[in-house]
BAMARGU-747110 format. One record per residue: x, y, z of N, C-alpha, C, CB in turn. Coordinates in pm, whole numbers, padded with zeros to 5 digits. Atoms other than C-alpha are relative to their C-alpha. Glycine has a CB too. Example, Ala and Ser with C-alpha at 12.3 -4.5 7.8 and 13.67 -1.06 7.14 Angstrom:
BAMARGU-747110
r n.east 00089, n.north -00119, n.up 00000, ca.east 01230, ca.north -00450, ca.up 00780, c.east 00090, c.north 00120, c.up 00000, cb.east -00099, cb.north 00003, cb.up 00125
r n.east -00082, n.north -00119, n.up -00006, ca.east 01367, ca.north -00106, ca.up 00714, c.east -00077, c.north 00109, c.up 00073, cb.east 00041, cb.north 00046, cb.up -00142
This chain:
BAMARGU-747110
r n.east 00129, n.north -00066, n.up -00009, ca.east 07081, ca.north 02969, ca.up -04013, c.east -00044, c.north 00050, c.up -00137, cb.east 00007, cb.north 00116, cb.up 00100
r n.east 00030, n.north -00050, n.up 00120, ca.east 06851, ca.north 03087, ca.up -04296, c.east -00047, c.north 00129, c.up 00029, cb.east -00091, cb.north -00080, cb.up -00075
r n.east 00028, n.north -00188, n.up -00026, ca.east 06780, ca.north 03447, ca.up -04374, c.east -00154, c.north -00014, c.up 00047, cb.east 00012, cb.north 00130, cb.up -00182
r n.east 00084, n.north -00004, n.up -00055, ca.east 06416, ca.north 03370, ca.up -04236, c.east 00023, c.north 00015, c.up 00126, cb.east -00059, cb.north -00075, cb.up -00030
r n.east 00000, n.north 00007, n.up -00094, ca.east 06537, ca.north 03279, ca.up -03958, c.east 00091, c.north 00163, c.up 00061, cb.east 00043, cb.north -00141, cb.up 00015
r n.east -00074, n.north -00080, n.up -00018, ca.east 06768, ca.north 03588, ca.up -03960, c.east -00066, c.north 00154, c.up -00013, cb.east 00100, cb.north -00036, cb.up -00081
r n.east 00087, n.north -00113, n.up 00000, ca.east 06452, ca.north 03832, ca.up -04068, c.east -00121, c.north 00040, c.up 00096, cb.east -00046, cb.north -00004, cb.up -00112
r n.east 00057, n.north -00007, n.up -00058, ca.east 06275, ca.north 04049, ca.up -03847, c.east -00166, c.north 00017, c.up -00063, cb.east 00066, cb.north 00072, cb.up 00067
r n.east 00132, n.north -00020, n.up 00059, ca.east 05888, ca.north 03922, ca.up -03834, c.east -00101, c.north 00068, c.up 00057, cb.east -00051, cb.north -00104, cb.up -00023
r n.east 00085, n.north -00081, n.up -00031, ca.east 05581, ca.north 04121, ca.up -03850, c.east -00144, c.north -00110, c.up 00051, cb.east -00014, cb.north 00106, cb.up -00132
r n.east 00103, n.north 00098, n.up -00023, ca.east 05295, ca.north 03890, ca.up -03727, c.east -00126, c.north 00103, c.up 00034, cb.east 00042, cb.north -00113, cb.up 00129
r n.east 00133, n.north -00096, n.up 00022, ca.east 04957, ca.north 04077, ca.up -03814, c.east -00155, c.north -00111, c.up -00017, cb.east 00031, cb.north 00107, cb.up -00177
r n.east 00131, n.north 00108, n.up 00071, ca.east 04574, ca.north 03980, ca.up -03890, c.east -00032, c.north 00023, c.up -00077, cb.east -00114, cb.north -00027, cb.up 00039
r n.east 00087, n.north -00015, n.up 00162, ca.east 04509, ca.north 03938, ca.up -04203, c.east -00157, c.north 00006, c.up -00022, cb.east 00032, cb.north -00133, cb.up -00091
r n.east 00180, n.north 00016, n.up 00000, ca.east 04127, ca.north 03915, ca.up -04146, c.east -00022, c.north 00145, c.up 00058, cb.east -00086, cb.north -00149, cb.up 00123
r n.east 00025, n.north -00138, n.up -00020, ca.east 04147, ca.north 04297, ca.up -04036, c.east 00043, c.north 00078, c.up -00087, cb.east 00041, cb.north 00045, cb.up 00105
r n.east -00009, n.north -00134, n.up 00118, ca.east 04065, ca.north 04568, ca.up -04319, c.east 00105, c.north 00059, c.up 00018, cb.east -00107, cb.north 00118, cb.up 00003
r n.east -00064, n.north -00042, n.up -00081, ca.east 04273, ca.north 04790, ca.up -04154, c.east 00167, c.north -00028, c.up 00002, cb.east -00069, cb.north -00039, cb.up 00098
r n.east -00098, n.north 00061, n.up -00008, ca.east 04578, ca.north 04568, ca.up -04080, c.east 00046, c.north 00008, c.up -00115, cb.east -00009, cb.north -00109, cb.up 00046
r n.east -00037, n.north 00078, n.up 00122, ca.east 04580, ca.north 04400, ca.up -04402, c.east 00039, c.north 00136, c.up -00116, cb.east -00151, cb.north -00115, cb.up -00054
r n.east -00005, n.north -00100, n.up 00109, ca.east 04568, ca.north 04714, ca.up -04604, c.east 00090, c.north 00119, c.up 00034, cb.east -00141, cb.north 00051, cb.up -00032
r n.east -00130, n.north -00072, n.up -00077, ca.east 04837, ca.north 04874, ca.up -04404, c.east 00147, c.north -00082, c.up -00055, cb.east -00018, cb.north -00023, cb.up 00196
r n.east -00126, n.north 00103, n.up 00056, ca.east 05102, ca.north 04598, ca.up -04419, c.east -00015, c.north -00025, c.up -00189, cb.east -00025, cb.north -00190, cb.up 00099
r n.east 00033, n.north -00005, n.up 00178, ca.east 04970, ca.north 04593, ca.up -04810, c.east 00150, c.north 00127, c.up -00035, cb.east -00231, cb.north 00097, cb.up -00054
r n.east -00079, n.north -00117, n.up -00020, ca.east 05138, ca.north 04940, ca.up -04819, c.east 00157, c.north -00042, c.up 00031, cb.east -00067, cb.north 00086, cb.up 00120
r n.east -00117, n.north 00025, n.up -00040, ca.east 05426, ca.north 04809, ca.up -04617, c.east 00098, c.north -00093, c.up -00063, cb.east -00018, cb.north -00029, cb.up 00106
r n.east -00076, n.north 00071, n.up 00077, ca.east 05525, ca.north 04553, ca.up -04777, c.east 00062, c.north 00047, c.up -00130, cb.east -00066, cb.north -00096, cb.up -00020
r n.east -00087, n.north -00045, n.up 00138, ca.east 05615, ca.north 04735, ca.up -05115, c.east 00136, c.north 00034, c.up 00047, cb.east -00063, cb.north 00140, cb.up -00084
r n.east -00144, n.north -00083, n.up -00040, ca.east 05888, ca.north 04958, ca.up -04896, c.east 00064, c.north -00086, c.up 00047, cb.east 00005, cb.north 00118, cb.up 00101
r n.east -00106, n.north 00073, n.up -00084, ca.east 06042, ca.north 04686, ca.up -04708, c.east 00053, c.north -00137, c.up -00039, cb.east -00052, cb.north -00017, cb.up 00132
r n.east -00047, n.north 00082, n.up 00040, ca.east 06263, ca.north 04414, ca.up -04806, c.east 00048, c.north -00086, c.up 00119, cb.east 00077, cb.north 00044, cb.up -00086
r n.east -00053, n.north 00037, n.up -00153, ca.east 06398, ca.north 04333, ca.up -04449, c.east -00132, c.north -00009, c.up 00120, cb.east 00118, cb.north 00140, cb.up 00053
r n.east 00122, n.north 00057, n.up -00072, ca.east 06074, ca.north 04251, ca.up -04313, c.east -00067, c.north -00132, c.up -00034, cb.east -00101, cb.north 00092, cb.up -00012
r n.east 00095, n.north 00113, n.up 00111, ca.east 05860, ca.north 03922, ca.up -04338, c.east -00126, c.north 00034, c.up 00080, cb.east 00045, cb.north -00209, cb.up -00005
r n.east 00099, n.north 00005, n.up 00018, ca.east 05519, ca.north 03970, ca.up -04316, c.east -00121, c.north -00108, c.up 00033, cb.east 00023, cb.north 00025, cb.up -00086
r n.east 00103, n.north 00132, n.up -00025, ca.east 05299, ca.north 03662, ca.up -04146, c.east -00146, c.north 00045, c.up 00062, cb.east 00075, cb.north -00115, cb.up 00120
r n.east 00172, n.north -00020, n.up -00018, ca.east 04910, ca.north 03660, ca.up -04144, c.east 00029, c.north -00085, c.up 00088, cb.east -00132, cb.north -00035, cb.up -00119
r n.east 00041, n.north 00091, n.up -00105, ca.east 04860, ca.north 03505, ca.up -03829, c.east -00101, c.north -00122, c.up -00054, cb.east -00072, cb.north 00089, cb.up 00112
r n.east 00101, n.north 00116, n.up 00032, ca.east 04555, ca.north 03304, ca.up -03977, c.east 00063, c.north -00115, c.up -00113, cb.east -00148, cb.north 00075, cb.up -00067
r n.east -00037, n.north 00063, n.up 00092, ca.east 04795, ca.north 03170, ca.up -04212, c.east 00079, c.north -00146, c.up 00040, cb.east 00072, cb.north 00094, cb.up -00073
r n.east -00101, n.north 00083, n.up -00055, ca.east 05000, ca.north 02954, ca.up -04017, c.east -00065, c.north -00091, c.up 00104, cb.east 00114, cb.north 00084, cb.up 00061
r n.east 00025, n.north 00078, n.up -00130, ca.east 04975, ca.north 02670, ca.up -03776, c.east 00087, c.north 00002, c.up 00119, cb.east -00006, cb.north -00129, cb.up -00030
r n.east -00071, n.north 00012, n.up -00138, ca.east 05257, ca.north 02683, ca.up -03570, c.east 00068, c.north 00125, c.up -00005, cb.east 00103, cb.north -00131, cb.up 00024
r n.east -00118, n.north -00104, n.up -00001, ca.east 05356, ca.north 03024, ca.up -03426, c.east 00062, c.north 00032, c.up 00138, cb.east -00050, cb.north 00136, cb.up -00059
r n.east -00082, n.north -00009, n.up -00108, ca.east 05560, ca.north 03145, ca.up -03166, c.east -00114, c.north 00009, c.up 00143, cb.east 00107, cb.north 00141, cb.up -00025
r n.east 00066, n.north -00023, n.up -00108, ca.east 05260, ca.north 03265, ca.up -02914, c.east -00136, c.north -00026, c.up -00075, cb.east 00029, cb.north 00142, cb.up 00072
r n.east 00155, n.north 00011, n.up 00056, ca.east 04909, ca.north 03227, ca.up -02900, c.east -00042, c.north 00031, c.up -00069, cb.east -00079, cb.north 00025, cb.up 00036
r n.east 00096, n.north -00052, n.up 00038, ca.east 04675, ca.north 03255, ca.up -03153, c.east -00057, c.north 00136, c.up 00034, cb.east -00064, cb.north -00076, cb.up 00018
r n.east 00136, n.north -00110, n.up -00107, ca.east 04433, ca.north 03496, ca.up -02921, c.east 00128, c.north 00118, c.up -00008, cb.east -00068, cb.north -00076, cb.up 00241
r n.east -00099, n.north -00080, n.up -00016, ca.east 04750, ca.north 03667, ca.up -02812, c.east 00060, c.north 00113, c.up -00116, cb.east 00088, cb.north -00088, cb.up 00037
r n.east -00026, n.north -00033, n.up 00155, ca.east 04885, ca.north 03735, ca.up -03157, c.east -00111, c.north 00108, c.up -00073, cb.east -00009, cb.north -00151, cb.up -00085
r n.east 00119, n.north -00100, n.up 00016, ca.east 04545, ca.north 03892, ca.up -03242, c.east -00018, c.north 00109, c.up 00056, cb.east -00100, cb.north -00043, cb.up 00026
r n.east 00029, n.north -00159, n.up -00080, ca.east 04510, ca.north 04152, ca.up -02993, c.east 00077, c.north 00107, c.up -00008, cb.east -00001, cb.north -00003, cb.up 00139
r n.east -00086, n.north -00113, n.up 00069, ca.east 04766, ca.north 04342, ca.up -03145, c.east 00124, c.north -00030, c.up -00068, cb.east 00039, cb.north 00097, cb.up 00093
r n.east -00147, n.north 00020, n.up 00091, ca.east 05045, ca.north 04401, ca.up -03364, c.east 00114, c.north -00005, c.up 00053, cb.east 00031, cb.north 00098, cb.up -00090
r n.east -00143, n.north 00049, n.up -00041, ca.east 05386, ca.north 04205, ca.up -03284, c.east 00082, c.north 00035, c.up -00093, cb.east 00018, cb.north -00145, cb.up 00021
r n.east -00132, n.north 00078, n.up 00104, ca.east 05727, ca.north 04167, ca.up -03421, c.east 00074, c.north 00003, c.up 00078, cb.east 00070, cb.north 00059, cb.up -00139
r n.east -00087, n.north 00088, n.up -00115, ca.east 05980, ca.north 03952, ca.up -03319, c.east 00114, c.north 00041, c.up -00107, cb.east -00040, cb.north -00203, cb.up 00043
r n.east -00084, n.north -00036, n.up 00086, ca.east 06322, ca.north 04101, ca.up -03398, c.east 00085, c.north -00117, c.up 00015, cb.east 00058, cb.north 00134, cb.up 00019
r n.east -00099, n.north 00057, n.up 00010, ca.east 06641, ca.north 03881, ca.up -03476, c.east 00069, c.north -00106, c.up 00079, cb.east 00050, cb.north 00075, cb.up -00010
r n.east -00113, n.north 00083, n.up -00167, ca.east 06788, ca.north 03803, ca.up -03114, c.east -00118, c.north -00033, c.up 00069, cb.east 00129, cb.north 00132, cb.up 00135
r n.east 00127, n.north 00028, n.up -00093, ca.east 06382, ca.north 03728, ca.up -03015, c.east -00017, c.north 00086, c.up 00081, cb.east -00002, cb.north -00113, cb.up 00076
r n.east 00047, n.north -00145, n.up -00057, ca.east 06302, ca.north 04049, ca.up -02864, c.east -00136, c.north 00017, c.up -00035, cb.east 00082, cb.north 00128, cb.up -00059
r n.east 00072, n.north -00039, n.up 00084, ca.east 05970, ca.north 04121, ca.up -02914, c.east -00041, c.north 00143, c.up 00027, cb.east -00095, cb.north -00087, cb.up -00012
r n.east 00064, n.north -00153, n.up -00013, ca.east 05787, ca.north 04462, ca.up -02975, c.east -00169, c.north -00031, c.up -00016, cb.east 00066, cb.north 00123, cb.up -00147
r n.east 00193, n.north -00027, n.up 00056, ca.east 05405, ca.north 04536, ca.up -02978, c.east -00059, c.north 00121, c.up 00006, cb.east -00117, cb.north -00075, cb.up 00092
r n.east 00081, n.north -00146, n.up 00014, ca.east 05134, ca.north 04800, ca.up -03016, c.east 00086, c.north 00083, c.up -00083, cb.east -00029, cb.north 00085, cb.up 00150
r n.east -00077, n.north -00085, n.up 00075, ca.east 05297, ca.north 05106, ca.up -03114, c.east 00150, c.north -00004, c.up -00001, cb.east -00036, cb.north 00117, cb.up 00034
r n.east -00142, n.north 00050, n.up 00051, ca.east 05638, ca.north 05002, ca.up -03052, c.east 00059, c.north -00100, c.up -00097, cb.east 00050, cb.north -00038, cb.up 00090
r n.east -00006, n.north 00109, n.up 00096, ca.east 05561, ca.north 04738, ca.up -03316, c.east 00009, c.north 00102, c.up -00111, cb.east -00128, cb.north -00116, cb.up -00003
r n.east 00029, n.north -00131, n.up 00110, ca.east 05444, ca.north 05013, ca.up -03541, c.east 00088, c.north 00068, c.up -00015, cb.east -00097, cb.north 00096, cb.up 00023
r n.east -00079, n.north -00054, n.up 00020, ca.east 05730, ca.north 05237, ca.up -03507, c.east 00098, c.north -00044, c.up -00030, cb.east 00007, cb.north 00051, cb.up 00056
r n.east -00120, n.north 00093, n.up 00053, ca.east 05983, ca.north 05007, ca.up -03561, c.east -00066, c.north -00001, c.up -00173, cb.east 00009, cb.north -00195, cb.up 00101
r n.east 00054, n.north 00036, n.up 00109, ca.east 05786, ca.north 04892, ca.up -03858, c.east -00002, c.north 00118, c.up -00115, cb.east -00130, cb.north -00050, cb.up 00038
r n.east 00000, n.north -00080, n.up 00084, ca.east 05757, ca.north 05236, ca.up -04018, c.east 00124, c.north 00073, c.up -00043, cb.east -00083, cb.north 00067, cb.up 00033
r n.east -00123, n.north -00051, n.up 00024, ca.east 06081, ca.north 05342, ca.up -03945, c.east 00142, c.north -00076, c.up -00122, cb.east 00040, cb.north 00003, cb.up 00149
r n.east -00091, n.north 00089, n.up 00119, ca.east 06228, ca.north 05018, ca.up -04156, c.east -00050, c.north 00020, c.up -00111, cb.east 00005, cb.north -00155, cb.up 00007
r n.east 00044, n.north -00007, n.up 00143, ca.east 05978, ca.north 05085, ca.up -04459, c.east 00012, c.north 00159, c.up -00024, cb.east -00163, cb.north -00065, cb.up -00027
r n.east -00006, n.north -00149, n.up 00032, ca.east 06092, ca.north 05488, ca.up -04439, c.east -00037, c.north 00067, c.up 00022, cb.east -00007, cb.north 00041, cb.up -00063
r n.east 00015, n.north -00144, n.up -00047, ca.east 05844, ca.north 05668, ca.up -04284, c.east 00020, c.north 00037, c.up 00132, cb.east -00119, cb.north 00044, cb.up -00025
r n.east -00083, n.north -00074, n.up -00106, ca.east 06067, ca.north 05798, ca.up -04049, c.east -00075, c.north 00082, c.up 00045, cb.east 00120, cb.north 00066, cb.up -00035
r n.east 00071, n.north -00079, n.up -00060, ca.east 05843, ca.north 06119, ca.up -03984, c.east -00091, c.north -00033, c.up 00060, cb.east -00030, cb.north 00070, cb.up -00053
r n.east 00144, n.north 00065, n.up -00026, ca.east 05536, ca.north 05927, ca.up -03915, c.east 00106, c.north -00092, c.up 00139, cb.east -00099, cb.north -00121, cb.up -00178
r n.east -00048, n.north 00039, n.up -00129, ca.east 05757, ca.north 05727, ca.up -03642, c.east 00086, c.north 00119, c.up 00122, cb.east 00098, cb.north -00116, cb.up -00047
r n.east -00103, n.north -00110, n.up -00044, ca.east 05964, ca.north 06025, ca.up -03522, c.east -00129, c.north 00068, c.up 00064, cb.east 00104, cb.north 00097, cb.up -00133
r n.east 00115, n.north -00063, n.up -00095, ca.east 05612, ca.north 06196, ca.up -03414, c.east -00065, c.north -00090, c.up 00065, cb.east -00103, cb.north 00076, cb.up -00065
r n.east 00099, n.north 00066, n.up -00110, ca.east 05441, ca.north 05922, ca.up -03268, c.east 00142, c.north -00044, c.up 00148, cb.east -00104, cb.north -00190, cb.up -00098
r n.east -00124, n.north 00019, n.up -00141, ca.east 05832, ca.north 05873, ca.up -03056, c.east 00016, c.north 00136, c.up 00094, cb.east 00184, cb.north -00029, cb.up -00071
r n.east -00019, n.north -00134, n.up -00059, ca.east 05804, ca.north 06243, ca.up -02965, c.east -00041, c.north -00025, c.up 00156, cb.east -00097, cb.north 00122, cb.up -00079
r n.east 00034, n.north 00012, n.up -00143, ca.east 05772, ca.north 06253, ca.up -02554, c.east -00156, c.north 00034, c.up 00065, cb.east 00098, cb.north 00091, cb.up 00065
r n.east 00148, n.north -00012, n.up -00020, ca.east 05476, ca.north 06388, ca.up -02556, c.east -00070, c.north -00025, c.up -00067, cb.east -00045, cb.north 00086, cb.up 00020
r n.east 00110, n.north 00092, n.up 00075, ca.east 05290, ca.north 06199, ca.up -02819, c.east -00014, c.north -00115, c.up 00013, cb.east 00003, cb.north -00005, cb.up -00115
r n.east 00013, n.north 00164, n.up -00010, ca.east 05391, ca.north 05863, ca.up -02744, c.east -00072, c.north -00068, c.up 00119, cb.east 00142, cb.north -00061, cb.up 00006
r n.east 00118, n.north 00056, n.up -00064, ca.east 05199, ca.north 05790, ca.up -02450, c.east -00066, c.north 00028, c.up 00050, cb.east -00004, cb.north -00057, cb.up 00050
r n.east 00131, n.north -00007, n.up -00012, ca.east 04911, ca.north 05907, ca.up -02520, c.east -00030, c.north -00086, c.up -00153, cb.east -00057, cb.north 00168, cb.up 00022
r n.east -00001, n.north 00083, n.up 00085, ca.east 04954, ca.north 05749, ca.up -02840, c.east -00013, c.north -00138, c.up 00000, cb.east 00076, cb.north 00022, cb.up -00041
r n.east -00010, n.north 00129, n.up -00054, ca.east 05024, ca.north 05432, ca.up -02694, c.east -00131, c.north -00048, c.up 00095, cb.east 00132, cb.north -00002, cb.up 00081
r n.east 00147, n.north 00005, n.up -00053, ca.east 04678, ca.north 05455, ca.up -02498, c.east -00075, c.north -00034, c.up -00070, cb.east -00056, cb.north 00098, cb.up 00040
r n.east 00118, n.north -00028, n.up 00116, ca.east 04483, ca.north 05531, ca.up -02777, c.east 00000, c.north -00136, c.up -00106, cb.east 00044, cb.north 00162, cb.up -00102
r n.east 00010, n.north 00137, n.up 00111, ca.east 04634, ca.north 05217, ca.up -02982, c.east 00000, c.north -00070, c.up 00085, cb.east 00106, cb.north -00046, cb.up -00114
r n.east 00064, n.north 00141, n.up -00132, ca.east 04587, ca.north 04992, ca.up -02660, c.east -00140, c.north -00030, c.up 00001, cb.east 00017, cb.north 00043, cb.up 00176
r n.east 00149, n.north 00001, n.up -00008, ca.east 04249, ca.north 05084, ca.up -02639, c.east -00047, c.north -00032, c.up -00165, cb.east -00062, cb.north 00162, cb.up 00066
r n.east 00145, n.north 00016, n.up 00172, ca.east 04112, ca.north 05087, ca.up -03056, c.east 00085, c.north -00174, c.up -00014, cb.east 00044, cb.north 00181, cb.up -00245
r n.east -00005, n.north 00131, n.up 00019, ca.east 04340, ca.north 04746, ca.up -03036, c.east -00097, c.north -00093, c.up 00069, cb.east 00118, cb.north -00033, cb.up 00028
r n.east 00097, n.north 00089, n.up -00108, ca.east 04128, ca.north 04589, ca.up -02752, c.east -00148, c.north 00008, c.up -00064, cb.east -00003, cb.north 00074, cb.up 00177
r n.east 00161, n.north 00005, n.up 00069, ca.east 03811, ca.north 04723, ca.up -02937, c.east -00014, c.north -00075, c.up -00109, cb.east -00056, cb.north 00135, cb.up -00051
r n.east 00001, n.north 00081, n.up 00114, ca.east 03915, ca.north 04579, ca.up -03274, c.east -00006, c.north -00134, c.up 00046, cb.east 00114, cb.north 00023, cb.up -00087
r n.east -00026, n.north 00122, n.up 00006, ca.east 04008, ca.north 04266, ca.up -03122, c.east -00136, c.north -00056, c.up 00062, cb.east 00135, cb.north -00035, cb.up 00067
r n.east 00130, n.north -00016, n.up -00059, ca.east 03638, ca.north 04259, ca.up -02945, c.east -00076, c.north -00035, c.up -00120, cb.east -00034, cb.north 00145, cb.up 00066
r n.east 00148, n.north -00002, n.up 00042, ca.east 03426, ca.north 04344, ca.up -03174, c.east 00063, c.north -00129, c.up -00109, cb.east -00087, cb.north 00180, cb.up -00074
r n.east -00003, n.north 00088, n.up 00116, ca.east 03593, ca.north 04089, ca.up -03469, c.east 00022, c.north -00151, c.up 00091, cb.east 00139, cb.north 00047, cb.up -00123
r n.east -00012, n.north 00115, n.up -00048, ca.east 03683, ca.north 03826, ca.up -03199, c.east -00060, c.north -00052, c.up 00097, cb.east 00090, cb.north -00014, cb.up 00017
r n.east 00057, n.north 00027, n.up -00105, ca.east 03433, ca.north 03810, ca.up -02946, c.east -00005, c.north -00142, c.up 00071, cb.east -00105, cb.north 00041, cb.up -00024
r n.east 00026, n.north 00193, n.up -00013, ca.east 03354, ca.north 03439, ca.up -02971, c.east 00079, c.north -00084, c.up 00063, cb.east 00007, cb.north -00081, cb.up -00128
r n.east -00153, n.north 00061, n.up -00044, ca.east 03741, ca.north 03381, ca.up -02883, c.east -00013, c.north -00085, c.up 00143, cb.east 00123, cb.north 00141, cb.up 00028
r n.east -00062, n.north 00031, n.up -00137, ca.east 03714, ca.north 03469, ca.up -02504, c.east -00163, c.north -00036, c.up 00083, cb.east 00111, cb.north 00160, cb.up 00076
């Protein structure tokens, strides 16, 4: 196996401000992450559409995570531990997890309407 195949990936949209300028950020802290623009690729694990409507990553053993469990994973490997540690708190996380269900479904709306 190659260490690609052995690193856990982040599959984002690069065509979202937002996204892109987040994982920008992320990428400096993390070495143990790879980083794929969805629009970049032709062949990925799940749909296109799918892929878009929010933030994945697929860990190691193919597990995947999304929404904010994508996110917390994700911040907790590039260090900011506090910033994941409050959105894991019992009573922040799901309402947290609402709130990024819903502004994901809006983002993925208003930039992808045409899709569905």
């Amino acid at each position: 196996m190659t260490q690609q195949n052995n690193q856990t990936k982040v599959f984002f949209d690069g065509r979202c401000y937002i996204c892109a300028t987040e994982i920008a950020k992320l990428k400096e802290r993390s070495t143990d992450l790879r980083f794929i623009n969805i629009h970049a690729f032709k062949h990925l694990p799940k749909p296109k559409e799918v892929l878009l409507k929010q933030l994945y990553v697929q860990l190691p053993n193919n597990r995947w995570l999304l929404g904010l469990d994508a996110n917390i994973y994700m911040w907790r490997n590039c260090g900011k531990i506090m910033l994941a540690d409050f959105f894991s708190l019992p009573i922040i996380y799901p309402i947290a997890k609402k709130v990024y269900a819903w502004w994901a479904n809006r983002r993925f709306n208003k930039l992808y309407q045409k899709l569905h």
